[in-house]
C-alpha positions in Angstrom: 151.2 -14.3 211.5 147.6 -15.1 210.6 146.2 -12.5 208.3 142.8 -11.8 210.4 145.1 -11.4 213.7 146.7 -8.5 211.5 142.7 -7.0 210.8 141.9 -4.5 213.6 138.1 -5.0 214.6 136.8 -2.1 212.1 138.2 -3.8 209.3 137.1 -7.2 210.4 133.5 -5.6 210.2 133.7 -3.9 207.0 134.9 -6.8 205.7 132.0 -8.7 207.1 129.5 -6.3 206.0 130.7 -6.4 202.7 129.6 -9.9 202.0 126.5 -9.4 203.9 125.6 -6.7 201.5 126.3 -9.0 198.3 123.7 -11.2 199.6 120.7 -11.4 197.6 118.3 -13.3 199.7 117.0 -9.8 201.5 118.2 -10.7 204.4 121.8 -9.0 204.6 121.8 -8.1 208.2 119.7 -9.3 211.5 120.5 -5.6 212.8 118.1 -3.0 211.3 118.8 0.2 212.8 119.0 3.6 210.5 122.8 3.1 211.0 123.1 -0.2 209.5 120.6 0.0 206.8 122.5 3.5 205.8 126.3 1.3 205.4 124.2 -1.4 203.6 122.7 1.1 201.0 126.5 3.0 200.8 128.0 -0.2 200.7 125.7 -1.8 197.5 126.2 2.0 195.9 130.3 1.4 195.9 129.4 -1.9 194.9 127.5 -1.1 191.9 130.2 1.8 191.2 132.7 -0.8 190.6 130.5 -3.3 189.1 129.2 -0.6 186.5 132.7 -0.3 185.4 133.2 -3.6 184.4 135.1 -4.3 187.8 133.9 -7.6 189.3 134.9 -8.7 192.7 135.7 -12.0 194.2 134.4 -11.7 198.3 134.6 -14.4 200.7 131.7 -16.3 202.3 129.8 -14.7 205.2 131.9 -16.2 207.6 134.8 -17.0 206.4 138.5 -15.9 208.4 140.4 -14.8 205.8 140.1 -11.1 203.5 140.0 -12.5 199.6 142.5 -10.4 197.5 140.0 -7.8 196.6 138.5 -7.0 199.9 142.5 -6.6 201.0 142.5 -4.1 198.1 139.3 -2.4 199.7 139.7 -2.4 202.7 143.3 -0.7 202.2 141.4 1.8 200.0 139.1 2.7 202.7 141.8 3.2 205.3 143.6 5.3 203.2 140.6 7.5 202.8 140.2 7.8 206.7 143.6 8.7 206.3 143.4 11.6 203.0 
């Protein structure tokens, strides 16, 4: 089974927004309603979180099909939130 078959549709787009949000050319998202600019800015917070403790990560291209390793390992860590 393809890995991305396996992603249901919420993780596909917080896995997308993800690497939107580690661009740094300013233009992270065509979309900019208060919703999205709100996920960017909690998105780049967790980001930094992790990056402040010495945690970098390795995301896939805008674009790409397939979760890297650590956005598997986030994107299990924010479903198990949703979850308690």
């Amino acid at each position: 089974m393809n890995m991305v078959n396996a992603l249901e549709p919420g993780a596909q787009l917080a896995l997308h927004a993800m690497r939107r949000a580690a661009l740094k050319d300013g233009t992270s998202c065509p979309v900019n309603t208060e919703k999205v600019i709100n996920a960017q800015l909690a998105m780049r917070t967790f980001a930094n979180i992790l990056l402040d403790a010495g945690r970098k990560l390795h995301l896939g291209e805008v674009g790409a099909l397939e979760p890297t390793p650590d956005e598997r390992s986030l994107l299990n860590v924010m479903a198990a939130a949703q979850h308690d």
